[in-house]
C-alpha positions as CSV (number, residue, x, y, z in Angstrom):
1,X,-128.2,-180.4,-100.6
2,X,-130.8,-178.5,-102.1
3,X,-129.5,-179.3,-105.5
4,X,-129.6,-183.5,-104.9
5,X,-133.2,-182.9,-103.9
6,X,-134.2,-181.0,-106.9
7,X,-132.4,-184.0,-109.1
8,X,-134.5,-186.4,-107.0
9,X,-137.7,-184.4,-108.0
10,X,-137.0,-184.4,-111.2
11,X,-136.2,-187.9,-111.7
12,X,-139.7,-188.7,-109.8
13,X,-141.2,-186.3,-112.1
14,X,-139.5,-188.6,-115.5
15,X,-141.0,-191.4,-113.2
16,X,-144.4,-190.4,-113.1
17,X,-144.6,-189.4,-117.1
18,X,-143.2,-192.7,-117.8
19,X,-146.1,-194.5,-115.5
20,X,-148.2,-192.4,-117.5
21,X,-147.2,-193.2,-120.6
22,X,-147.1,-196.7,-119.7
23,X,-151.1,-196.3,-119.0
24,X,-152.3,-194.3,-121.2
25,X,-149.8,-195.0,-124.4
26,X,-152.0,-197.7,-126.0
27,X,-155.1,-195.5,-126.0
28,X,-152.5,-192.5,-127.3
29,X,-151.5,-194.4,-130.0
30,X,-155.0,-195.4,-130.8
31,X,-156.2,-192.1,-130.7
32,X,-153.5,-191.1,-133.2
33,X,-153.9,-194.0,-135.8
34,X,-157.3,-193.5,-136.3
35,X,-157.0,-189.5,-136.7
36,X,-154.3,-190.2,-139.1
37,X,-156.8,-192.6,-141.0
38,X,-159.5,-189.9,-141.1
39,X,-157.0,-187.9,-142.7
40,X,-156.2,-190.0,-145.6
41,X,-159.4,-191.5,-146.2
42,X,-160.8,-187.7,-146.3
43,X,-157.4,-187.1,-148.8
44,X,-158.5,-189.8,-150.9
45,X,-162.2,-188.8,-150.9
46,X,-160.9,-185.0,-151.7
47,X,-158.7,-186.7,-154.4
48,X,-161.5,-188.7,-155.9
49,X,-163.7,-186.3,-156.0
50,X,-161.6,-183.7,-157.9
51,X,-161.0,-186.4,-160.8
52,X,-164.3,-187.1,-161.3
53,X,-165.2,-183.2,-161.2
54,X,-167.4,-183.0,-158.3
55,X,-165.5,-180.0,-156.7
């Protein structure tokens, strides 16, 4: 018995990440997109400016 009740728990547990995710996944992927477009607009800068020689 104990056993079915920890599966239980753990499916509630999936259930309450997936709510979660479900919530906050749009501001997540937001979040993300924009760090990952600091990153390559800083790599192009970085790029740019060693071709021109401003190192």
């Amino acid at each position: 018995m104990p056993h079915l009740e920890l599966n239980y728990n753990i499916a509630d547990f999936y259930q309450v990440i997936e709510d979660l995710l479900n919530a906050f996944g749009p501001i997540l992927y937001f979040v993300i997109g924009v760090g990952l477009a600091v990153l390559v607009i800083s790599g192009i800068a970085h790029i740019i400016a060693r071709i021109r020689g401003d190192e």
